[in-house]
C-alpha positions as CSV (number, residue, x, y, z in Angstrom):
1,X,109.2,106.7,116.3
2,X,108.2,110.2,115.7
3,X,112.2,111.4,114.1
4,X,111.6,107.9,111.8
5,X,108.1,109.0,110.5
6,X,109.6,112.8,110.0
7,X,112.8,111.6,108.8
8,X,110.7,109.1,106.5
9,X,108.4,111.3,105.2
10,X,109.8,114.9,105.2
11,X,113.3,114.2,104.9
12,X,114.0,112.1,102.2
13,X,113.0,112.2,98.4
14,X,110.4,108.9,98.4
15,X,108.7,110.6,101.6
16,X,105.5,111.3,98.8
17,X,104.8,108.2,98.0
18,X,105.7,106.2,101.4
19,X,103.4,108.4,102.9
20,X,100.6,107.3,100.0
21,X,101.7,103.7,101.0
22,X,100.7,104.4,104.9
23,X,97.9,106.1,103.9
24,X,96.6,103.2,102.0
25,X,98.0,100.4,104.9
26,X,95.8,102.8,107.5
27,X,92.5,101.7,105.4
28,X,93.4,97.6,104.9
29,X,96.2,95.7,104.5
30,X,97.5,95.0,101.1
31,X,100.4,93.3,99.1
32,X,102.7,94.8,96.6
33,X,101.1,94.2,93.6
34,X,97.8,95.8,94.8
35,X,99.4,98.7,96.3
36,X,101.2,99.3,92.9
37,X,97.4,99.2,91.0
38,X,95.7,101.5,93.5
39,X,98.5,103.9,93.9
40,X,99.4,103.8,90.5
41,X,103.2,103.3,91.1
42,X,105.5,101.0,89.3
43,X,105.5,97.4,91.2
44,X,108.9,98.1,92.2
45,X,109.1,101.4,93.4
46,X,106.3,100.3,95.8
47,X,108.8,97.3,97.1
48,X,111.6,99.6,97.3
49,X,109.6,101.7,99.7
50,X,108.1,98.8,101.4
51,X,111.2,97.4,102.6
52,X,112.5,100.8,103.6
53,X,109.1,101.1,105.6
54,X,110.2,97.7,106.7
55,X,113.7,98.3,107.8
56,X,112.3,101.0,109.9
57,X,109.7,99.6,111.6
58,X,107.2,101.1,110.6
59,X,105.2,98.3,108.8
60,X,105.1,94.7,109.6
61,X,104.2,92.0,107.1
62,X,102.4,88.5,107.3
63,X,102.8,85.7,104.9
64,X,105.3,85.5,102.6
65,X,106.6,85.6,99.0
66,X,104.5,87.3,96.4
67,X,100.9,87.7,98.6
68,X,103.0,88.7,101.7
69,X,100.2,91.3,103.3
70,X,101.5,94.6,105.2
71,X,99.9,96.2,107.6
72,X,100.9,99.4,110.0
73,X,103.0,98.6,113.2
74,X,101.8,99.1,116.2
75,X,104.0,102.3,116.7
76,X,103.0,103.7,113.8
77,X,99.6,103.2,114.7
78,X,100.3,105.2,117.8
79,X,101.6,108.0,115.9
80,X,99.9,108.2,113.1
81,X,98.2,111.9,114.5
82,X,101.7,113.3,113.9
83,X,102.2,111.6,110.6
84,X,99.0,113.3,109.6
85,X,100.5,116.4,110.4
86,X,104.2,115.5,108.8
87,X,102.1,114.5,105.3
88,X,100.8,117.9,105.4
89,X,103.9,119.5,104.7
90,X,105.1,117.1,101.9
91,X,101.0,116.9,100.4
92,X,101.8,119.7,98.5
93,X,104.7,118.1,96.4
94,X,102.0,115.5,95.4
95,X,99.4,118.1,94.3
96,X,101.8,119.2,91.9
97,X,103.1,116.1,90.2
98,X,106.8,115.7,92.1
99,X,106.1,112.7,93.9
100,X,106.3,110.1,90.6
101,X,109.7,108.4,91.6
C-alpha cells in the first residue's frame, strides 16, 4: 500500500488534488458533488480522481449512482501516517496554485 499512496500522490500529476480528496474522506465521507463544492474542483475532475482512488484501493464507496458515499479503505487508514508525510512533499505545489487540474 505504501508504493500506491507514493506512487499516487508524488508520482503522478493529479497527486495534489487526490491527496485534497483523502484529506477531506479522513474527516467524513462524502459524494462527488460535495467533494467538488468544498474542494472547489470541477465535478469531474473529482470523479476522475475518485475512480483512480478507486482502481487502487485506496477508497471504497457505499451506495450507488449519483449519492454513492466514499470513504477511506481500511489500508489507507492504516497508512495514512506515511501519506501525511508523502503530502508534505507535493503541499508545496498547492501553496503555489499548480494543483488546478
Amino acid at each position: 500500500m505504501r508504493r500506491v499512496i507514493w506512487w499516487l500522490i508524488v508520482g503522478t500529476k493529479g497527486g495534489v488534488n487526490r491527496a485534497r480528496i483523502l484529506r477531506a474522506l479522513k474527516e467524513r465521507p462524502y459524494n462527488a458533488n460535495q467533494l467538488s463544492e468544498v474542494l472547489e474542483l470541477d465535478y469531474k475532475t473529482v470523479r476522475h480522481h475518485l475512480k483512480v482512488l478507486l482502481e487502487n484501493k485506496v477508497i471504497t464507496e457505499a451506495g450507488g449512482g449519483y449519492g454513492t458515499a466514499y470513504f477511506l479503505s481500511e489500508g489507507m487508514e492504516s497508512e495514512y501516517e506515511v501519506f501525511k508525510e508523502y503530502l508534505d512533499k507535493v503541499w508545496d505545489k498547492f501553496k503555489s496554485g499548480e494543483a488546478k487540474e
